[in-house]
C-alpha positions as CSV (number, residue, x, y, z in Angstrom):
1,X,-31.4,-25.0,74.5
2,X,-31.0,-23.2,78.3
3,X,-33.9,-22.3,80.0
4,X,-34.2,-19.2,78.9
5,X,-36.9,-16.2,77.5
6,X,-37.7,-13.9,74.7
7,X,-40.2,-11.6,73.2
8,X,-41.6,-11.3,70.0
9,X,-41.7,-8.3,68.4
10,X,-41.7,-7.9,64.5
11,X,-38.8,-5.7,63.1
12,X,-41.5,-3.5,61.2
13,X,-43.4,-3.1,64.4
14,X,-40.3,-1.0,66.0
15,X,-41.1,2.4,66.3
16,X,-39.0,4.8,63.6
17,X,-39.4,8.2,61.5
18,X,-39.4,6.4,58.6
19,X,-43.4,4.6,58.3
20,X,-42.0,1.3,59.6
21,X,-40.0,-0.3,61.6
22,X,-36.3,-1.2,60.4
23,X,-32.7,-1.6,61.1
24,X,-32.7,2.1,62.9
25,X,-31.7,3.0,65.7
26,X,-34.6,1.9,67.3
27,X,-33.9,-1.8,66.7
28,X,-30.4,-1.3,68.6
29,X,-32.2,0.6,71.3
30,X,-34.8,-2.5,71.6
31,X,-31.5,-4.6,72.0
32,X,-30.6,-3.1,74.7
33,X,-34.1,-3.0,76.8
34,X,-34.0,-7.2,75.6
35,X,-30.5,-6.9,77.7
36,X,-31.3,-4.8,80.5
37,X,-35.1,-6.9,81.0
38,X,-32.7,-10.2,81.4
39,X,-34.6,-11.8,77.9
40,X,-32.1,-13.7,75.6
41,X,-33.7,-13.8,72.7
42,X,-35.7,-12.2,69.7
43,X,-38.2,-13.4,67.6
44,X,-39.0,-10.8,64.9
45,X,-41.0,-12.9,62.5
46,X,-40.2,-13.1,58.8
47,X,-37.5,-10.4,57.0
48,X,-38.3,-11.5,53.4
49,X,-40.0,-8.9,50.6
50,X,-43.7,-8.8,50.9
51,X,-46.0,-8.5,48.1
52,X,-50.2,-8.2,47.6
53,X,-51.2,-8.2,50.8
54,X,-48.1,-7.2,52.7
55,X,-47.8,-10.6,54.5
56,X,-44.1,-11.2,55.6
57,X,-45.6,-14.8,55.2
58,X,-45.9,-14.6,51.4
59,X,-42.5,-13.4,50.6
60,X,-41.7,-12.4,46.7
61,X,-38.5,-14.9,48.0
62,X,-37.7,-17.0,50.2
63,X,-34.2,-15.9,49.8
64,X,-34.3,-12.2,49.6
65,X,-34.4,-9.4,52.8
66,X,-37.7,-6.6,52.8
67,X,-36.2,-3.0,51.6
68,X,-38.5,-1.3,53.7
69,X,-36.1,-2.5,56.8
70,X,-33.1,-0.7,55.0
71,X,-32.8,2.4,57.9
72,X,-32.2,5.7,56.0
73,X,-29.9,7.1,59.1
74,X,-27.6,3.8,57.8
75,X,-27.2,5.0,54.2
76,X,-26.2,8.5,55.6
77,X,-23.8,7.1,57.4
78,X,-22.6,5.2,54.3
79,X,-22.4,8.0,53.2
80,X,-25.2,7.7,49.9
81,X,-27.2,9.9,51.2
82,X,-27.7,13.4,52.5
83,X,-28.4,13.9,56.3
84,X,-32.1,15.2,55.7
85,X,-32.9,13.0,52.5
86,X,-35.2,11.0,54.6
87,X,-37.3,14.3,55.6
88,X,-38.7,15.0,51.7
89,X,-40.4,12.5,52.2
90,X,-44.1,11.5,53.3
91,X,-44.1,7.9,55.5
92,X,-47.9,8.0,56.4
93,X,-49.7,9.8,59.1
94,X,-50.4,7.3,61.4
95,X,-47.3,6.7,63.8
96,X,-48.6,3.6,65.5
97,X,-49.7,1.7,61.6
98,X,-47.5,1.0,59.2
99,X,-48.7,2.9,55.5
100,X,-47.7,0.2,52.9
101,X,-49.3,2.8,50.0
102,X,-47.2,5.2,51.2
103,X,-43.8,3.3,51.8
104,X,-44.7,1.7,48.0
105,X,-44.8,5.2,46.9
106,X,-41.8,6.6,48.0
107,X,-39.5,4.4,50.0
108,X,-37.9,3.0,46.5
109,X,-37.0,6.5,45.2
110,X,-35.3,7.5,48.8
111,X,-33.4,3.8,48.2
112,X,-32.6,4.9,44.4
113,X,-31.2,8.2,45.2
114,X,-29.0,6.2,46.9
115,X,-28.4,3.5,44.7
116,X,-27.0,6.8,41.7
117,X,-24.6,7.8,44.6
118,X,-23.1,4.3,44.8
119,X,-22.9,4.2,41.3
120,X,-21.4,7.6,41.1
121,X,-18.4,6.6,43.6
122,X,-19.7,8.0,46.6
123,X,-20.0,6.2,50.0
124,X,-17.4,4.3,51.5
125,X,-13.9,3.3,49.7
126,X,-15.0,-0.5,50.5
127,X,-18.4,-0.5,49.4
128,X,-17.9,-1.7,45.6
129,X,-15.8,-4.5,46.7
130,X,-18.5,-5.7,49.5
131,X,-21.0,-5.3,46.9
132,X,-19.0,-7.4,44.6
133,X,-18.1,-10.2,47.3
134,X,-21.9,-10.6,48.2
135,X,-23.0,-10.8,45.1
136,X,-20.7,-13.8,44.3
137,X,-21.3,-15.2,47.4
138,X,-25.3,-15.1,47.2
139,X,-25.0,-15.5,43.1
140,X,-27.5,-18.8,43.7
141,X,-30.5,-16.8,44.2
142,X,-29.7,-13.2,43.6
143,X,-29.2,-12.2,39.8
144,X,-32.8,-14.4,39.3
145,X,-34.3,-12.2,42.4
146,X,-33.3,-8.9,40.9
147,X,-34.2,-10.1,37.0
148,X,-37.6,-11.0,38.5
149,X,-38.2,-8.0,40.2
150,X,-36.7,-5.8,37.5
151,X,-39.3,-7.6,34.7
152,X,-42.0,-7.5,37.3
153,X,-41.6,-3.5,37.3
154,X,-41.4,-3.2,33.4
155,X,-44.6,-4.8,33.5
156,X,-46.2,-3.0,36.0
157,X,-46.7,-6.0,39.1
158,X,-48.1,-8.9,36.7
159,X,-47.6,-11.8,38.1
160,X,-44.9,-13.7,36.2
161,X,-47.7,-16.4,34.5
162,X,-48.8,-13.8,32.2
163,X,-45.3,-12.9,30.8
164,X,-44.8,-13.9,27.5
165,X,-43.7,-17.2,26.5
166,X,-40.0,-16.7,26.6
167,X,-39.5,-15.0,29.8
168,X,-42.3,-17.0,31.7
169,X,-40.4,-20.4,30.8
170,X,-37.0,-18.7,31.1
171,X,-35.4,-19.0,27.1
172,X,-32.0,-18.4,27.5
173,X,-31.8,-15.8,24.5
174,X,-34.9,-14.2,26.2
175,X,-33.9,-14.2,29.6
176,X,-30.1,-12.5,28.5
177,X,-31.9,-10.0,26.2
178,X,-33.7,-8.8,29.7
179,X,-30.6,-8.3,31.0
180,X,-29.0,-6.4,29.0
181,X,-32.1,-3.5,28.8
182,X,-32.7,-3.9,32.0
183,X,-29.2,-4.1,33.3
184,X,-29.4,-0.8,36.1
185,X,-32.5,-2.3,37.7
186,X,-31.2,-5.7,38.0
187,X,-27.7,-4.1,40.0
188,X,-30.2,-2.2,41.7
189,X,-32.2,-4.7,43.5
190,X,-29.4,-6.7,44.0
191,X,-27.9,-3.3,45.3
192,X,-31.0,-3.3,47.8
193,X,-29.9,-6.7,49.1
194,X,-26.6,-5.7,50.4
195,X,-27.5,-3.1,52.1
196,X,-30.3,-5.4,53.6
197,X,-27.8,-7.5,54.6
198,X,-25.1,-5.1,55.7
199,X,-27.6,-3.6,58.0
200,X,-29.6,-6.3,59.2
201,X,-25.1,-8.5,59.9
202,X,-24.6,-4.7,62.0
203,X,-27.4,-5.5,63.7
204,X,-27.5,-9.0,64.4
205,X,-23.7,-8.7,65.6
206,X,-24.6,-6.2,67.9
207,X,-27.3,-8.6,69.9
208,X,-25.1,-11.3,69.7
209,X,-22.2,-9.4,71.7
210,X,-25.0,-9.1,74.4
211,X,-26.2,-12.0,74.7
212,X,-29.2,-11.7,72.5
213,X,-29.8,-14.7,70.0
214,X,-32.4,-13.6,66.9
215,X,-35.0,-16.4,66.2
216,X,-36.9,-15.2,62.8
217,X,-39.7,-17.0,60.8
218,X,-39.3,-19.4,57.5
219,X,-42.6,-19.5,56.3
220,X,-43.2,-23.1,55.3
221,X,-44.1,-22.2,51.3
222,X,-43.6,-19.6,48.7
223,X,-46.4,-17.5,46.9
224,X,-46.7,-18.8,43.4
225,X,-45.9,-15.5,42.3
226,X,-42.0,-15.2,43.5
227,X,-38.8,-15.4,42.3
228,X,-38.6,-19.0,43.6
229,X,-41.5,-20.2,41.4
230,X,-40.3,-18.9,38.5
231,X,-36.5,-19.6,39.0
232,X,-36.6,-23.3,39.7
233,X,-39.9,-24.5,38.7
234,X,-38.3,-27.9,39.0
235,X,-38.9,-27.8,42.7
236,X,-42.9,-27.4,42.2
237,X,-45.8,-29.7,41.1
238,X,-45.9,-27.5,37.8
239,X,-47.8,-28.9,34.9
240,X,-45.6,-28.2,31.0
241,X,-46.8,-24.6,30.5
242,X,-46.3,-24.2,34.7
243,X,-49.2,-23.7,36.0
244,X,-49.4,-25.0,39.1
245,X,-51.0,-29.5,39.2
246,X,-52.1,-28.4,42.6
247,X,-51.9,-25.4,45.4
248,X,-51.7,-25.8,49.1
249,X,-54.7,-25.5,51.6
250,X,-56.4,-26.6,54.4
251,X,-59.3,-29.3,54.6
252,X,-62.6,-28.4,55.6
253,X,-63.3,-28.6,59.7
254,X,-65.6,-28.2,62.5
255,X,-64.4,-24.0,61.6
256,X,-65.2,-23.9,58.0
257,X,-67.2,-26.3,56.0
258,X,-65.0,-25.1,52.9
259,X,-61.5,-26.0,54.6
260,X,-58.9,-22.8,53.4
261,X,-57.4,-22.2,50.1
262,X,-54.2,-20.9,50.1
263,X,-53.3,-21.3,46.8
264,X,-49.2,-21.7,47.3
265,X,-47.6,-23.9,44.6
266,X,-46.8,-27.2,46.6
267,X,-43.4,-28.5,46.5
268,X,-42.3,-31.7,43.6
269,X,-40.6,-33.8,46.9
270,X,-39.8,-36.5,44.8
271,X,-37.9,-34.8,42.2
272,X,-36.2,-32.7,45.0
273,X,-35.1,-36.1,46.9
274,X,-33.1,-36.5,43.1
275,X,-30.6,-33.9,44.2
276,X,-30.5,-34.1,48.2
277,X,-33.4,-31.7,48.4
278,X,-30.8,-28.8,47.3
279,X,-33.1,-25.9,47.0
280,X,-34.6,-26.2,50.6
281,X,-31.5,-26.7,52.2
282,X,-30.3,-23.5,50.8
283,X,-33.0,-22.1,51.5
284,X,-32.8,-22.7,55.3
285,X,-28.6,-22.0,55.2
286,X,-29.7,-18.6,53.5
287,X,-31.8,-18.1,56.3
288,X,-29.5,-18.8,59.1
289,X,-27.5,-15.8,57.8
290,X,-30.9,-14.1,58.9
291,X,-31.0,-15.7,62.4
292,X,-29.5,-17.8,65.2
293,X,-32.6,-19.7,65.4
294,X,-34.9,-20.7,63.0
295,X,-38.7,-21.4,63.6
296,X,-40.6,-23.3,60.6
297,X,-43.8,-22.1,60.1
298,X,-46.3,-25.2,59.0
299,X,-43.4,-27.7,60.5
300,X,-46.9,-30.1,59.4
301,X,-46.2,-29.8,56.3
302,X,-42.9,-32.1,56.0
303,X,-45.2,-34.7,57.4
304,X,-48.2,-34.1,55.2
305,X,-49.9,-31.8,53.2
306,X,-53.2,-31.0,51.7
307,X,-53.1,-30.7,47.4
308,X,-56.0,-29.1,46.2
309,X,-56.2,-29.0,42.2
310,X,-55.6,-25.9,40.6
311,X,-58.6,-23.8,40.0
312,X,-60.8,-24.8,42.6
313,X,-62.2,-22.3,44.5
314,X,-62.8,-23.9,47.9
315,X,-60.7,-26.7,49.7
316,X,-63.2,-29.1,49.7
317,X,-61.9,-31.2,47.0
318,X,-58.3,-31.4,48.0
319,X,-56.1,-34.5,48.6
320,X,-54.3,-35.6,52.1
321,X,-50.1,-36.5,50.8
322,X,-47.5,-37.6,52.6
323,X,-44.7,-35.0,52.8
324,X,-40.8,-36.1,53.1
325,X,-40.2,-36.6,56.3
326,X,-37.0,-38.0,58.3
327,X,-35.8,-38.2,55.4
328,X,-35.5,-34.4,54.7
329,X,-34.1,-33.9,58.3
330,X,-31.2,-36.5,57.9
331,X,-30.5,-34.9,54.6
332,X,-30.3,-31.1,55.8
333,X,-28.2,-32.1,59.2
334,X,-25.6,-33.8,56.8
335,X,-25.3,-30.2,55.2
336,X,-26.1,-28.0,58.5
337,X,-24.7,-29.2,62.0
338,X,-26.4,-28.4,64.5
339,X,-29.5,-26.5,62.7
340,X,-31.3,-25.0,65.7
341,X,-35.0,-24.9,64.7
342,X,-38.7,-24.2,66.4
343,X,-41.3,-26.3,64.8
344,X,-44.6,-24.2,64.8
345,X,-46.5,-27.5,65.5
346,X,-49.8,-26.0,65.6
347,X,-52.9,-27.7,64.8
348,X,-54.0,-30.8,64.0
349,X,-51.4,-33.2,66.1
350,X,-51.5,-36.4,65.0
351,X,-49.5,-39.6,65.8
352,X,-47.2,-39.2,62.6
353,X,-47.0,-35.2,63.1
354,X,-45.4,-35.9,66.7
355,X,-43.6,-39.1,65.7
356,X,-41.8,-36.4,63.3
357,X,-41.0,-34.0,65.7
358,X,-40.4,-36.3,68.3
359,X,-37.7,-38.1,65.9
360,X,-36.0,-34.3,64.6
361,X,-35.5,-34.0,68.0
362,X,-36.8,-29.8,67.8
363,X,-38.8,-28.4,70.5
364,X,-42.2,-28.0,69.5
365,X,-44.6,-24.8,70.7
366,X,-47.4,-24.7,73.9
367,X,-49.9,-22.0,73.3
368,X,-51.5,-20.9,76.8
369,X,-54.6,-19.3,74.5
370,X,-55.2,-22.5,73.5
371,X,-54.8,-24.3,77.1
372,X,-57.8,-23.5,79.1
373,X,-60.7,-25.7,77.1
374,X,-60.1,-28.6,79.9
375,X,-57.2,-29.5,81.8
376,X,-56.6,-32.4,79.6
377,X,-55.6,-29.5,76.5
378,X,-52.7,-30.3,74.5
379,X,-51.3,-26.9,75.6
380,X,-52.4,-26.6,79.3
381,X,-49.2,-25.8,81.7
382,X,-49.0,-29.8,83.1
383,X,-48.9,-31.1,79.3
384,X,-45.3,-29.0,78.7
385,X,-42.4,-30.7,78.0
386,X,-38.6,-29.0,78.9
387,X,-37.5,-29.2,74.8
388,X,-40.6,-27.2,73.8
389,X,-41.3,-23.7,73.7
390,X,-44.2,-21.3,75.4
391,X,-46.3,-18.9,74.8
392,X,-49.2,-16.5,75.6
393,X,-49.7,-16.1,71.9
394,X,-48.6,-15.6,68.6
395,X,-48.4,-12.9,66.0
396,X,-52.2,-14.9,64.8
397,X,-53.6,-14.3,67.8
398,X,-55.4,-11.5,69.6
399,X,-53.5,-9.8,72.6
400,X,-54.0,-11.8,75.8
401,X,-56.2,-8.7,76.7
402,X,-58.8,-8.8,74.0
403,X,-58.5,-12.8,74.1
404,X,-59.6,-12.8,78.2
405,X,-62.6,-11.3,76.9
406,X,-63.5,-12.9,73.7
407,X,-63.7,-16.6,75.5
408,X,-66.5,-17.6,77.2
409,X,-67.4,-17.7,80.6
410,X,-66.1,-21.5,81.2
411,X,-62.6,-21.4,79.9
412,X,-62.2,-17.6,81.6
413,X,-63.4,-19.1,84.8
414,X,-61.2,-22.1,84.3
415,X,-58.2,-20.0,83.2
416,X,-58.4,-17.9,86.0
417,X,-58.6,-21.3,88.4
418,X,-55.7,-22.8,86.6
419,X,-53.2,-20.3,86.8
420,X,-54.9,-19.2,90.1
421,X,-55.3,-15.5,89.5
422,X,-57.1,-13.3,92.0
423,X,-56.8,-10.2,89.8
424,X,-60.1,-8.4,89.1
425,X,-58.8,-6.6,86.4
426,X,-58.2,-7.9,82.5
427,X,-54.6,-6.2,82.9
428,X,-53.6,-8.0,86.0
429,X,-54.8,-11.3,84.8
430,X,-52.5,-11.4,81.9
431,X,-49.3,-10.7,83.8
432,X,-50.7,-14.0,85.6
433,X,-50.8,-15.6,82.2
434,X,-47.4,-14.2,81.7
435,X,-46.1,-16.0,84.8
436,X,-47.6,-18.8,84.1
437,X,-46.1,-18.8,80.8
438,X,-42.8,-17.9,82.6
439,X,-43.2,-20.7,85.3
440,X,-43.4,-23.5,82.7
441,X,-40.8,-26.4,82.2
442,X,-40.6,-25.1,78.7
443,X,-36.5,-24.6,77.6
444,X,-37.8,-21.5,76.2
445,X,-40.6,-18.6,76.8
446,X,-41.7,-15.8,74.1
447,X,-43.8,-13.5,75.2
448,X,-45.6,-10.9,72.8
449,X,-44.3,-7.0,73.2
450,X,-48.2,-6.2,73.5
451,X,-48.8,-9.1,76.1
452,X,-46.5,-7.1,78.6
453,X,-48.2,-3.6,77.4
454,X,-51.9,-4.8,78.4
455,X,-52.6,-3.6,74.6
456,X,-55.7,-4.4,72.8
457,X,-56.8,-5.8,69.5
458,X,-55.9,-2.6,68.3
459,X,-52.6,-3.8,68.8
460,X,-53.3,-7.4,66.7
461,X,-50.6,-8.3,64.1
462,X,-52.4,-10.7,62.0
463,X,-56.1,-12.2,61.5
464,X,-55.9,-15.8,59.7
465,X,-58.5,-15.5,57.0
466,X,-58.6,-11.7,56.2
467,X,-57.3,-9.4,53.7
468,X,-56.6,-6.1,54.7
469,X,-55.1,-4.5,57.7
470,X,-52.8,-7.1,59.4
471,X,-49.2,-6.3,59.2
472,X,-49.3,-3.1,60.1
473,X,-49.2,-2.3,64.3
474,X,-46.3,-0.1,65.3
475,X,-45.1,0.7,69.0
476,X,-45.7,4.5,69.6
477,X,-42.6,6.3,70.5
478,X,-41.7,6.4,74.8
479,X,-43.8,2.8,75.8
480,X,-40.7,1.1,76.9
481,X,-40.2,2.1,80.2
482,X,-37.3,1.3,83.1
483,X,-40.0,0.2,85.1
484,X,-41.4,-2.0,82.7
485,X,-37.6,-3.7,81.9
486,X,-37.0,-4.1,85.9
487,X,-40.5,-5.9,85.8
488,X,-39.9,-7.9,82.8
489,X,-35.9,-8.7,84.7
490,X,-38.0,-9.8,88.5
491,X,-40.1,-12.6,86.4
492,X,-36.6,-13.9,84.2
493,X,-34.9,-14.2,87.7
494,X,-37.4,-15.7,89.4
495,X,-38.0,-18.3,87.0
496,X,-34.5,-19.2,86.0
497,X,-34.8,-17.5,82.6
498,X,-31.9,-14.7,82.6
């Protein structure tokens, strides 16, 4: 990887007419502020379909692409729908939060009235026979996507373990019965995908030709309720009527004397190293039609995991397993050459975490939030490494802004020692952390949009632990400035990043 830098900025965090951020013009726009600031890459987080909770990071699958980034202006141009469809249409009020009630609302019937023109012959000449091709093409994971959706929808958002007994375990006779009935819903989320993918190829293409690499997210597990869980429960610790043996968590620490429950179905690694660990590996070759670059969420997890049994309702009883390993790794790079890959290697680091990452040869992440408890941190700016990659934060934590004031007095006076800043202001102090961020041997630096705004916790994408309001900052219209890009440009050449 060249010593280069990047900012992260979540694609439904763009600023748009239509309640969230997508593949508008916007996004192309933001490409172009990315080229003209000297950046060269990315990172927008996880595309997949969110459910309960809207967490990009408990995707309905781990295959599919979100709707809500489909951008309305595309489909006019696709001609499917009418210049002004977009405009009947209420988004929410609020143009700096995303309104998840009010995109679930309405966003689907804007996407269906253009889902009867396709049927009806309208749009493009070549649009049937694209369809067509990416539907063969994805036919692994996409008829089971759209028959899981479509059933979900018949039965109003249960969870697929309470379907009945043929469709839960997947009975052939049942399973093409479904079909059949539901036969327009089933074309018309795989409909949805397309155009996903269509507009998410346009866009990618266009960063590309500038210089711009995309690095997006692969969260580490799947929520027990997806398409992946149902379709190939093989892959899963599943008991005979498949509920899960076990779901993943967290064990209890100096932070919580219950450890965390997550409650994702954990993966069956034995029975996947019977077939060359096929489903993963197509998962991550899916996702590199996503992105350049991928980053693994929980890269822990291939090294160990924590099994809690199923049913519990803390963490405190869970189990310590070992995951694949090597192993995995030798088997994906004899299917994917080359896979470029962050490992978000977060947490607890222990000797066989590092001997993994150290052995995958993928640069591993330096947190400068994390840095300033003493200057022998595993994150502090003299503990870097070149193949690793820095940054102020990450879409868990605060802004830099509402961090500086939420430590305590000893690790802001030693922060502000460290990275020697004589700025008597909260706002001048983090551009300091931004250079010092910039400064490091680190290949590669990502910097959070709000890091370089001075925004607040107002601006936070995501508390660990909570339900309810992560997910949903937007960038208000005008904040991206030519004096903010020619800043952004001084640091990149200054530090050997452009």
């Amino acid at each position: 990887m060249d010593r280069k830098a990047g900012i992260l900025f979540p694609i439904f965090s763009l600023a748009s007419r239509y309640g969230i951020g997508c593949f508008s013009k916007e996004a192309f726009d933001f490409v172009d502020f990315l080229e003209r600031a000297g950046q060269g890459y990315w990172q927008i987080l996880p595309v997949g379909p969110t459910g309960f909770g809207d967490s990009p990071y408990q995707p309905l699958s781990a295959f599919a692409g979100n709707p809500y980034f489909i951008a309305p202006e595309g489909l006019v141009e696709e001609g499917l729908l009418a210049g002004n469809a977009a405009e009947g249409y209420a988004w929410g009020q609020d143009p700096c939060r995303v309104d998840y009630g009010a995109l679930f609302e309405h966003r689907y019937s804007l996407l269906k009235e253009a889902y009867q023109a396709f049927r009806k012959g309208q749009g493009k000449e070549e649009l049937r026979r694209a369809f067509e091709e990416f539907s063969d093409k994805e036919s692994f994971w996409l008829k089971d996507y759209a028959l899981f959706m479509s059933i979900k929808d018949e039965k109003q958002g249960a969870g697929w373990l309470t379907w009945e007994k043929e469709l839960k375990t997947r009975e052939k006779n049942a399973l093409k019965e479904a079909e059949e009935r539901l036969h327009e819903s089933v074309e018309f989320y795989s409909f949805l995908q397309f155009l996903f993918d269509r507009q998410l190829k346009k866009l990618r293409e266009y960063a590309n030709a500038k210089k711009i690499r995309i690095i997006g997210d692969l969260p580490f597990y799947v929520s027990l309720d997806s398409a992946d869980a149902w379709s190939h429960p093989e892959a899963f610790q599943m008991e005979k009527d498949l509920t899960p043996r076990a779901v993943a968590g967290c064990p209890p620490d100096a932070f919580s004397a219950d450890g965390q429950l997550w409650g994702n179905p954990l993966y069956d690694w034995e029975a996947m190293k019977k077939d060359g660990y096929s489903w993963w590996i197509r998962r991550i070759e899916r996702n590199f039609e996503f992105y350049d670059v991928i980053r693994i969420d929980h890269f822990h997890g291939f090294s160990d995991y924590y099994a809690v049994p199923f049913g519990e309702k803390t963490a405190r009883k869970g189990t310590l397993k070992k995951g694949p390993g090597m192993e995995f790794f030798k088997a994906l790079k004899k299917k994917v050459k080359n896979p470029e890959i962050i490992a978000e290697d977060l947490g607890n680091n222990t000797p066989e975490n590092e001997k993994l990452l150290s052995d995958t040869g993928f640069p591993g992440m330096k947190v400068l939030q994390y840095a300033f408890t003493s200057w022998d941190s595993y994150y502090v700016n003299h503990k870097h490494t070149k193949n690793s990659v820095v940054y102020t934060g990450t879409h868990d934590n605060t802004p830099s802004i509402a961090w500086f004031w939420e430590i305590n007095d000893g690790e802001r006076k030693f922060a502000r020692d460290y990275i020697n800043s004589q700025n008597t202001d909260e706002g001048g102090f983090v551009w300091d952390l931004i250079r010092e961020a910039y400064r490091s041997v680190a290949d590669l630096c990502i910097i959070p949009l709000q890091d370089y705004l001075c925004m607040g916790k107002e601006a936070r994408l995501n508390t660990p632990g909570t339900q309810g309001g992560n997910w949903q900052w937007r960038l208000p219209p005008g904040y991206l400035s030519g004096e903010l890009e020619q800043s952004i440009r001084r640091l990149s050449e200054l530090y050997g990043r452009v």
